[in-house]
Rosetta silent file (secondary structure, phi, psi, omega in degrees, C-alpha in Angstrom):
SEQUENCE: XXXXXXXXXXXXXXXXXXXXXXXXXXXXXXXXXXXXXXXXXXXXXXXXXXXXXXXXXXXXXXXXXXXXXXXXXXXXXXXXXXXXXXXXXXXXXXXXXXXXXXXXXXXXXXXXXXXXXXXXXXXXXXXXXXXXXXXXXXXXXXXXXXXXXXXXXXXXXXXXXXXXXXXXXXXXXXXXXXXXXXXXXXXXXXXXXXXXXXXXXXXXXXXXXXXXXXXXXXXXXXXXXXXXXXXXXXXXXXXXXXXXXXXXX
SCORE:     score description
SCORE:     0.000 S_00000001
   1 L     0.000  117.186  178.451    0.000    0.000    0.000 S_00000001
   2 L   -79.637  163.882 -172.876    1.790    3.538   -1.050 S_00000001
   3 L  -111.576   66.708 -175.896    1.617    5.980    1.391 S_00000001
   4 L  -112.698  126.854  176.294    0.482    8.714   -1.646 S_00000001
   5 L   -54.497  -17.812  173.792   -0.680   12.379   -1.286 S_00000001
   6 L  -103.101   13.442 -179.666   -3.470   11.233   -4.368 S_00000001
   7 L    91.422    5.262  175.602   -4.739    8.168   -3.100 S_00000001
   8 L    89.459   -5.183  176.978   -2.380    5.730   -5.187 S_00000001
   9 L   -68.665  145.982 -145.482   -3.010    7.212   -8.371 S_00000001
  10 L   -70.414  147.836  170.024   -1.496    6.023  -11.259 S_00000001
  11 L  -116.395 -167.078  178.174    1.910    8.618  -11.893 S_00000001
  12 L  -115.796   23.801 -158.088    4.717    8.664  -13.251 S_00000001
  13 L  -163.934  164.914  133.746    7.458    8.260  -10.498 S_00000001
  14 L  -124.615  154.986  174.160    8.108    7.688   -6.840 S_00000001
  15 E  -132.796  166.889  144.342   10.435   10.044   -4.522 S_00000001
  16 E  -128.408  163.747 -161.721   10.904    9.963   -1.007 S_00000001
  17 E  -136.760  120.765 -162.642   10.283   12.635    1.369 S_00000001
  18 E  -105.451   92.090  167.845   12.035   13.090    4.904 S_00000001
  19 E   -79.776  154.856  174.828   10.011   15.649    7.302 S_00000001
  20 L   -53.320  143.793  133.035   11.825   18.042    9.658 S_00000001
  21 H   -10.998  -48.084 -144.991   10.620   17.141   13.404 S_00000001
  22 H  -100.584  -12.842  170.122    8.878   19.798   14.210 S_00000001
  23 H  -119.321   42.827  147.994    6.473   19.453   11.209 S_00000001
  24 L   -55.364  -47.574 -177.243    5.287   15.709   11.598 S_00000001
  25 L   -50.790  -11.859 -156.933    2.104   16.950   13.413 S_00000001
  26 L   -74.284  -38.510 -155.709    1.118   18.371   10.144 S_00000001
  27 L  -117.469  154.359 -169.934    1.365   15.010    8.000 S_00000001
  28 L   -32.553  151.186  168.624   -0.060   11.163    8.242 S_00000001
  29 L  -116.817   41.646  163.516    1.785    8.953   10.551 S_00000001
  30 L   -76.310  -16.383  164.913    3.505    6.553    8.014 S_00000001
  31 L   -94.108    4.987  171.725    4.991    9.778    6.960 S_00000001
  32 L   -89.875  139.289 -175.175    6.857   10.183   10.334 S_00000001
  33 L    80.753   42.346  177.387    9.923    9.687   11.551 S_00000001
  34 L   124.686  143.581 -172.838   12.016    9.258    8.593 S_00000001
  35 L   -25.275  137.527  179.247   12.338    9.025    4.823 S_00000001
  36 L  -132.307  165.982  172.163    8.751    7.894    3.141 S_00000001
  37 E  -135.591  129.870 -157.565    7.678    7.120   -0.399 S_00000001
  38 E  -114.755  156.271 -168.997    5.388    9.075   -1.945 S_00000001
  39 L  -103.375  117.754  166.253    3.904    8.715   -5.854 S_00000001
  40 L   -94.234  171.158 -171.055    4.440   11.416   -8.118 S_00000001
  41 L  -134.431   17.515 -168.982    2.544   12.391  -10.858 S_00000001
  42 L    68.413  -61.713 -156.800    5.464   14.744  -13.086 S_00000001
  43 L   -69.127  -45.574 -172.962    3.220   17.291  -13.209 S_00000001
  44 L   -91.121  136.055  166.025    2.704   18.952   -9.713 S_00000001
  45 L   -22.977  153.891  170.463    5.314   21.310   -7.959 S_00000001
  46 L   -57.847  -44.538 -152.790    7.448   20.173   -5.091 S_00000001
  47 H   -76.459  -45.556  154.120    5.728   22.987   -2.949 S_00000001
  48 H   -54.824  -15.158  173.062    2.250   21.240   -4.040 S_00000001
  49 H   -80.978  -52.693 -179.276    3.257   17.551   -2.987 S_00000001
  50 H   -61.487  -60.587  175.137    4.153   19.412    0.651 S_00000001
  51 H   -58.274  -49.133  164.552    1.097   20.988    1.238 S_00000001
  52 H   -45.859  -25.320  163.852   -0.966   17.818   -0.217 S_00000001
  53 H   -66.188  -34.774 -173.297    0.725   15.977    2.317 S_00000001
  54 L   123.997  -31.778  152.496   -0.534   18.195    4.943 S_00000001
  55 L  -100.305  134.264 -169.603    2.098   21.297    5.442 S_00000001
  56 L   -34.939  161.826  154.357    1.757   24.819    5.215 S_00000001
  57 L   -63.656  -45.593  177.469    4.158   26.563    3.119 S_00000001
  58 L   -56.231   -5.724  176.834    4.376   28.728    5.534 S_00000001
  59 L  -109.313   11.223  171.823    6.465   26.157    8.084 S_00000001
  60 L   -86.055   96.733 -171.477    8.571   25.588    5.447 S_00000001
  61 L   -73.150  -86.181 -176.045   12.314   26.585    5.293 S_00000001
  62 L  -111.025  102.590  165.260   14.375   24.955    3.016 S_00000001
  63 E   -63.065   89.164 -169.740   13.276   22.478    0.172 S_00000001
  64 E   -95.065   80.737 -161.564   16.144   19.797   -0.297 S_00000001
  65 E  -105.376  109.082  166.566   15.948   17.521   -3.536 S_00000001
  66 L    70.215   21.320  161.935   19.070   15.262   -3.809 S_00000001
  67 L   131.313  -20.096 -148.033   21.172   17.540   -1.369 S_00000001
  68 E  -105.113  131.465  157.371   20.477   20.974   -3.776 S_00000001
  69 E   -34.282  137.215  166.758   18.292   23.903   -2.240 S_00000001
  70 E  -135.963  160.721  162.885   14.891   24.047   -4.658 S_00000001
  71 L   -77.871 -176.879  150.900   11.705   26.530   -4.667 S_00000001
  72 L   -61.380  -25.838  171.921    8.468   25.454   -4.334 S_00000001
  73 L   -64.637  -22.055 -156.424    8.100   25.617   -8.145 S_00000001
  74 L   -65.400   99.904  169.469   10.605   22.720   -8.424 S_00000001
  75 L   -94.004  137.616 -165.828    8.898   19.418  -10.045 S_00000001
  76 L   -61.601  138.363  152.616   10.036   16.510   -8.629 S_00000001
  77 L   -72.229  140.920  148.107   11.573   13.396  -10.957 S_00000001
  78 L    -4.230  161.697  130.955   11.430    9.378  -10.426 S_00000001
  79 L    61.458    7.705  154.011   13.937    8.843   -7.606 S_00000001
  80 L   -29.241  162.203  148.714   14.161   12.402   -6.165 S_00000001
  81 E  -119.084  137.604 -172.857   15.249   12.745   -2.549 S_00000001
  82 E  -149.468  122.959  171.402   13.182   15.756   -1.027 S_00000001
  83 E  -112.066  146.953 -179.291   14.083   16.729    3.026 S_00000001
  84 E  -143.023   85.086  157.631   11.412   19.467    4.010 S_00000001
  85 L   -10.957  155.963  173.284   12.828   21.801    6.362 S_00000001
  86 L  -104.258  176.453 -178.106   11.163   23.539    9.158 S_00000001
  87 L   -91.750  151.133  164.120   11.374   27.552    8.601 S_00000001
  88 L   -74.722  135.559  155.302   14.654   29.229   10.406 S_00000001
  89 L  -105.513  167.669  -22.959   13.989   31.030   13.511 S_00000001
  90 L   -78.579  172.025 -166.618   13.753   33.885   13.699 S_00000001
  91 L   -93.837  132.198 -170.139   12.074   34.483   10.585 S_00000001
  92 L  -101.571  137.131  165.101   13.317   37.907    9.034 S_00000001
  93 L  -124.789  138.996  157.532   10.443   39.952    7.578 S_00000001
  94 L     0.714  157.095  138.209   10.438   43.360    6.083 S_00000001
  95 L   -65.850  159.740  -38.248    9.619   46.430    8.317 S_00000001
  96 L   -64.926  133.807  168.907    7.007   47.092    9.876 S_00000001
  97 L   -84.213  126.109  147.053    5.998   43.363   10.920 S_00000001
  98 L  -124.591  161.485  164.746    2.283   43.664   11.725 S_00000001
  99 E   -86.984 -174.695 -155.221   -0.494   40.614   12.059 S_00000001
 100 E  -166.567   87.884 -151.023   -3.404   39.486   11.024 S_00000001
 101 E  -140.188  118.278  173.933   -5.304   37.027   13.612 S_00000001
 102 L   -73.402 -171.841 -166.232   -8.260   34.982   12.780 S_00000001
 103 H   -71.571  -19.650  170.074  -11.226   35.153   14.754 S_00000001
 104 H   -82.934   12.599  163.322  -10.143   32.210   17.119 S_00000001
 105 H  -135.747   78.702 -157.941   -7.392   33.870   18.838 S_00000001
 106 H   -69.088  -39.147 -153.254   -9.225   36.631   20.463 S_00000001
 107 H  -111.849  -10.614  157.071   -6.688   36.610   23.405 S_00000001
 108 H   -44.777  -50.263 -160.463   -3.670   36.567   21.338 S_00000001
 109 H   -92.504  -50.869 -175.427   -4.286   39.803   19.542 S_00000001
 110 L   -57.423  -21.846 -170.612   -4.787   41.546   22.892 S_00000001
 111 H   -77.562  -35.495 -176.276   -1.456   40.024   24.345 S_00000001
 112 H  -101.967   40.510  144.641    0.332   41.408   21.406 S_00000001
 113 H  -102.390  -61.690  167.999   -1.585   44.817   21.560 S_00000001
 114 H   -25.654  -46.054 -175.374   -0.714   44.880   25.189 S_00000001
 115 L   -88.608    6.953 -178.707    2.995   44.786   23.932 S_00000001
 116 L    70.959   41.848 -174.488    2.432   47.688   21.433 S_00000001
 117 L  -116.840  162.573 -159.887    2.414   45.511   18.602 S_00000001
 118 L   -91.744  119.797  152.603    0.111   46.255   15.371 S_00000001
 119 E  -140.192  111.770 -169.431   -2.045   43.557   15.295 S_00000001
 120 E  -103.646  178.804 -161.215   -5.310   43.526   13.719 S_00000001
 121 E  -141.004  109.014 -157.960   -8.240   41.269   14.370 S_00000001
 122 L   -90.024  153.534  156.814  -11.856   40.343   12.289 S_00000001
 123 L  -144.292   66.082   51.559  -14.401   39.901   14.632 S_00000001
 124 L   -82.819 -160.716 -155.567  -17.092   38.111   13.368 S_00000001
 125 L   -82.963  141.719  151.806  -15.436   35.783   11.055 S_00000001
 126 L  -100.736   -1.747  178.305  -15.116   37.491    7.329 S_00000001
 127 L    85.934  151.375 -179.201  -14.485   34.497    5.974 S_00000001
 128 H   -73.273  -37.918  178.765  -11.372   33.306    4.709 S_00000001
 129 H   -74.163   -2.753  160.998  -10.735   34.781    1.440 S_00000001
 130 H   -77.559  -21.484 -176.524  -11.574   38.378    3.082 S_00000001
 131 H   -89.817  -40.874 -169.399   -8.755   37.636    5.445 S_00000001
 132 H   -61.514  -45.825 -172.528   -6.429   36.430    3.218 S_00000001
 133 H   -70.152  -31.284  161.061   -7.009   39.595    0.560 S_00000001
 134 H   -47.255  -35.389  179.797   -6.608   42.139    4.125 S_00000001
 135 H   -70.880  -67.003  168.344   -3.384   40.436    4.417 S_00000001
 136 H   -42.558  -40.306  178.113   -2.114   41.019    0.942 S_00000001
 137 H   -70.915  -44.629  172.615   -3.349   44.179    1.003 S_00000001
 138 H   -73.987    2.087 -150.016   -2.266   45.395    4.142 S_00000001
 139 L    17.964   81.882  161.418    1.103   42.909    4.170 S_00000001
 140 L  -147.745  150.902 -161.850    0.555   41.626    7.054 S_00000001
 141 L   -62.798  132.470 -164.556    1.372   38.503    8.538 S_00000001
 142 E   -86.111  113.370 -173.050   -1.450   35.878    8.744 S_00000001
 143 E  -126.167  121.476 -162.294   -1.361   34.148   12.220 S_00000001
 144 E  -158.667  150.539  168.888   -4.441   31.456   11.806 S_00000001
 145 L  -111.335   10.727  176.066   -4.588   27.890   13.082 S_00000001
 146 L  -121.398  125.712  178.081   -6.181   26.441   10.339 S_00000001
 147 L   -25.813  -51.855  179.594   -4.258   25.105    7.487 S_00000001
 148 L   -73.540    2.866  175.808   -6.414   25.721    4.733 S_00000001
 149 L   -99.139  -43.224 -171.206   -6.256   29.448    5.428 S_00000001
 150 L   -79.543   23.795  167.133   -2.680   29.317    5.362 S_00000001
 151 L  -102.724   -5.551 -178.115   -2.502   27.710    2.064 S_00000001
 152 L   -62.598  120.612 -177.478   -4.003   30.441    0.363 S_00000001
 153 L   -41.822  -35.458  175.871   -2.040   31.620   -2.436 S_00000001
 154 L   -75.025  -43.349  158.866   -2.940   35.466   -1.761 S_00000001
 155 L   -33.542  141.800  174.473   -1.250   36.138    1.708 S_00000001
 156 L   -76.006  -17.690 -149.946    1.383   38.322    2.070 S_00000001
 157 L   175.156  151.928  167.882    3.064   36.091    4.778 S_00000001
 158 E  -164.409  162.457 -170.437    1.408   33.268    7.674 S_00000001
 159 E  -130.859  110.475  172.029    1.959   31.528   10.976 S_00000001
 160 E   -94.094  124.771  159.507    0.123   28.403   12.261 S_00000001
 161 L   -61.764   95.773 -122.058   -0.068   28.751   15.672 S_00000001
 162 L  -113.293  -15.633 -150.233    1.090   25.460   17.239 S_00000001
 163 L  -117.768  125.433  172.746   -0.320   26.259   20.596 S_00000001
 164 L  -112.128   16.101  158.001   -3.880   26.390   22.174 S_00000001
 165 L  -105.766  148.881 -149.510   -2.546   28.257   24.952 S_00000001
 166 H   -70.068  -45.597 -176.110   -2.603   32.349   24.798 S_00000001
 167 H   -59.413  -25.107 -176.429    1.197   32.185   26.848 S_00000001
 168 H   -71.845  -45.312  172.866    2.601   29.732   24.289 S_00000001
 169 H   -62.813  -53.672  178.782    1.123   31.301   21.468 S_00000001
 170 H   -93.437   37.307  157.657    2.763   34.447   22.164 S_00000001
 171 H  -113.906  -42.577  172.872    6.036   33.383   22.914 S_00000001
 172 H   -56.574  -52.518  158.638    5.624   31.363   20.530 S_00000001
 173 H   -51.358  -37.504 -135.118    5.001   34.527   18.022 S_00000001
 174 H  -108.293  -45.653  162.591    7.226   36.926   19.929 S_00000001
 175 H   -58.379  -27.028 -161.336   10.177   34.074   18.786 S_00000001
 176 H   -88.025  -35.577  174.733    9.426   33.360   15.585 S_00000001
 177 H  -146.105   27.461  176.915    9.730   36.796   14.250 S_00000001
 178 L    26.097   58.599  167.968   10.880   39.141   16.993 S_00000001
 179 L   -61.658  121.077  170.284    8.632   42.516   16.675 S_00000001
 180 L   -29.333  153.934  167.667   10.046   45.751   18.738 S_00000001
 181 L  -120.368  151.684  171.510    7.919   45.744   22.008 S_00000001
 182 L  -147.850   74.802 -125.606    6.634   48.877   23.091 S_00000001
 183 L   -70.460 -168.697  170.176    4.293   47.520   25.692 S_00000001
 184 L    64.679  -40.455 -126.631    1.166   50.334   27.232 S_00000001
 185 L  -109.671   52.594  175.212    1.209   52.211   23.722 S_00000001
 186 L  -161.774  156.022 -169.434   -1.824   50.173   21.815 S_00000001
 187 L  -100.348   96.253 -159.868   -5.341   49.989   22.437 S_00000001
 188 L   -42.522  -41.119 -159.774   -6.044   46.226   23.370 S_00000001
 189 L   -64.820  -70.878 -124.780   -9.973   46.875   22.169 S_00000001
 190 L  -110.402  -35.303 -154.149   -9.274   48.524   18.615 S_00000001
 191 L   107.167  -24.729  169.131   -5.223   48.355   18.076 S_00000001
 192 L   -66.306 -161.024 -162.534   -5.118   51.973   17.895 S_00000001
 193 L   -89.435  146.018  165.928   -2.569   54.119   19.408 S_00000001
 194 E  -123.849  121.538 -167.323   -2.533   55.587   23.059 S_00000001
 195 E  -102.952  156.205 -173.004   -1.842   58.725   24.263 S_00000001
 196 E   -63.590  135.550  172.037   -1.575   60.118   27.866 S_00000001
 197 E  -139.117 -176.479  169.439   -4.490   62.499   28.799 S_00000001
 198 L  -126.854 -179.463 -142.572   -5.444   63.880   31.699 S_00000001
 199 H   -57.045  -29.951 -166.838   -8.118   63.080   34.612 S_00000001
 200 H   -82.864  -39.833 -176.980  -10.572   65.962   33.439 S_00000001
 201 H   -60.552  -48.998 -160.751  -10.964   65.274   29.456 S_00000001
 202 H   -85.624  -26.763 -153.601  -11.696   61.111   30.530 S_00000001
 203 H   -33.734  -45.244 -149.442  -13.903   62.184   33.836 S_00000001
 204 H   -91.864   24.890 -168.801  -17.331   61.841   32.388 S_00000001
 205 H  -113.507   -7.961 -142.330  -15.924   58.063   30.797 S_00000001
 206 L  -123.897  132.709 -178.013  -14.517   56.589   34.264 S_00000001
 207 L   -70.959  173.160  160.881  -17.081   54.404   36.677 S_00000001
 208 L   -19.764  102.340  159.724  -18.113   55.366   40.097 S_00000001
 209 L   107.049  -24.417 -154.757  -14.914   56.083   42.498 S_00000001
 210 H  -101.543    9.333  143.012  -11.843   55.516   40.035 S_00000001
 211 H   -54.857  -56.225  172.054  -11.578   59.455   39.675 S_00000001
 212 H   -44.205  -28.324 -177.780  -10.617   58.955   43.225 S_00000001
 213 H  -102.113  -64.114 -148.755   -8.346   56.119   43.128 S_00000001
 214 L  -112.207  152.542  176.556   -6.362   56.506   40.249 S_00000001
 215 L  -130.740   20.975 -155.584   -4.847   60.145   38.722 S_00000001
 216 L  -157.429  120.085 -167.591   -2.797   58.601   35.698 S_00000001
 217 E  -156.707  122.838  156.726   -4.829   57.821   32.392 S_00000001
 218 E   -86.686  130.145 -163.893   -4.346   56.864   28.677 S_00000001
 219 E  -137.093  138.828 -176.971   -6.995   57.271   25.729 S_00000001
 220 E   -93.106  140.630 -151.423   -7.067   55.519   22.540 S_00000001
 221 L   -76.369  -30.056  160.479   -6.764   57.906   20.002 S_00000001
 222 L   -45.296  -62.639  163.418   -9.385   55.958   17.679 S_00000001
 223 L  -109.143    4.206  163.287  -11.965   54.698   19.399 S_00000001
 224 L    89.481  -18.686 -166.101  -11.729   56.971   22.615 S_00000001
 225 L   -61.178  134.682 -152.061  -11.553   53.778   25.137 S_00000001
 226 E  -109.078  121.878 -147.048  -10.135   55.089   28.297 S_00000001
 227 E  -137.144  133.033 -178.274   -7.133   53.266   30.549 S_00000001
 228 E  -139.672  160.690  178.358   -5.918   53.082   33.985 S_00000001
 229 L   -90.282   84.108  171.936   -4.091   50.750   36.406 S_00000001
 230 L   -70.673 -170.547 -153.754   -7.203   48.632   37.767 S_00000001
 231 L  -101.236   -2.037  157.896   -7.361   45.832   39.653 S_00000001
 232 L  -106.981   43.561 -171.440   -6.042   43.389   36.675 S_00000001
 233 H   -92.368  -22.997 -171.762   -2.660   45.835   36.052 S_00000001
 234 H   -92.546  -45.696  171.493   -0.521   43.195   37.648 S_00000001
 235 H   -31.826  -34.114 -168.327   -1.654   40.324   35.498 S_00000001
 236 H   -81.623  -28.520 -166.607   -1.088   42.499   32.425 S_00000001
 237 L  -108.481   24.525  173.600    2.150   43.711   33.903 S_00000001
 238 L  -117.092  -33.880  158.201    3.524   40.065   34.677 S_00000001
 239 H   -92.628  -38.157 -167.484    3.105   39.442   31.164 S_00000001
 240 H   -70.489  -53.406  169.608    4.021   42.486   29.614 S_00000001
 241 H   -39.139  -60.353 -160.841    7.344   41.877   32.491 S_00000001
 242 H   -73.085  -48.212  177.089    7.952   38.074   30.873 S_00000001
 243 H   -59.758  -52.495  172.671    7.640   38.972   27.281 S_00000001
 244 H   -47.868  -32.985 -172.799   10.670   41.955   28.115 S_00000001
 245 H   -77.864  -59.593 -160.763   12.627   39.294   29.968 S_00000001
 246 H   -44.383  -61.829 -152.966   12.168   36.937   27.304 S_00000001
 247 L  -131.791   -2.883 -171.689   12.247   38.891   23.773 S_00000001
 248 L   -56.942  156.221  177.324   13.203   42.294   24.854 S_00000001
 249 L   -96.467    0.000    0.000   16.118   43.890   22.683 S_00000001
């Protein structure tokens, strides 16, 4: 029985294909742990046999066919050897790196707003090919846990999140491509920017008593949402502390 991204169909070839560690979760597990043989068909790209298999492009580093570097364009021959890399951390992207975060990591995009990082967020769902064309348009990086959005041809750039915990995930992020932190400065609710104001311009925004308590206040310049050191500031500032320790420059 081949072990073939089509189901055994007839082709014209076989290769084998050797995944990196770290992206076995992605693919079947007769393809793990070591060279496999897979059925080619001449026709489709190297970078198409890898995804058909089950992994993004986007976790992909280096594409190895008989020891020689290849694209994704590359079509594989009879008797190929193909190693499939994990991507090098960190990953260097143009300036500015901003995200893109699909609607299931709601707590993500605030962690990395928290840190002052441009991240933007649909909320409801737009569907995937509206996310993918915001990304190309805006070029920014696509952080999504589901595969088929990150196979889409139209991103500027994506991340599969490996993690279904918010600290992992952003550690996880905060390694992978190292974004300046500039924690306080971002508006968790919108993403916009925040500037210092003072207690009389927020008064008639602030509940019952916290004129009283607190004299030190930040306003987003976008949607107006108004910020102080409540009663969660040390959670926020035990992360915002950890991320600095961590990833700080």
């Amino acid at each position: 029985m081949c072990e073939s991204w089509h189901a055994c169909r007839v082709g014209t070839g076989e290769i084998t294909v050797d995944f990196a560690t770290e992206l076995e979760l992605f693919v079947a597990a007769g393809l793990r742990g070591g060279p496999s043989t897979v059925r080619i068909d001449g026709v489709s790209t190297v970078g198409h046999v890898v995804e058909a298999l089950g992994v993004p492009l986007t976790e992909v580093g280096a594409l190895v066919v008989n020891a020689q570097t290849v694209g994704p364009a590359y079509v594989p021959k009879d008797g190929d050897s193909l190693a499939v890399r994990a991507v090098t951390r960190p990953q260097r992207m143009p300036d500015p790196v901003r995200f893109l975060l699909d609607i299931h990591l709601g707590t993500l995009v605030r962690r990395l707003r928290l840190l002052g990082i441009d991240a933007a967020y649909e909320n409801p769902d737009i569907g995937d090919a509206a996310l993918a064309a915001r990304s190309a348009a805006e070029r920014r990086i696509l952080l999504s846990r589901d595969r088929g959005l990150l196979r889409r041809r139209e991103i500027y750039a994506g991340a599969y999140i490996y993690s279904h915990k918010p600290a992992e995930q952003l550690d996880d992020v905060l390694s992978r491509f190292t974004p300046p932190l500039a924690p306080w400065t971002r508006c968790t609710t919108c993403n916009g920017v925040l500037r210092e104001t003072d207690k009389a311009t927020v008064l008639e925004r602030l509940p019952n008593q916290t004129e009283q308590t607190y004299d030190t206040f930040a306003q987003c310049v976008d949607c107006g949402q108004t910020y102080w050191k409540g009663a969660h500031h040390a959670r926020l500032d035990a992360i915002v502390a950890h991320a600095q320790r961590k990833f700080g420059s």
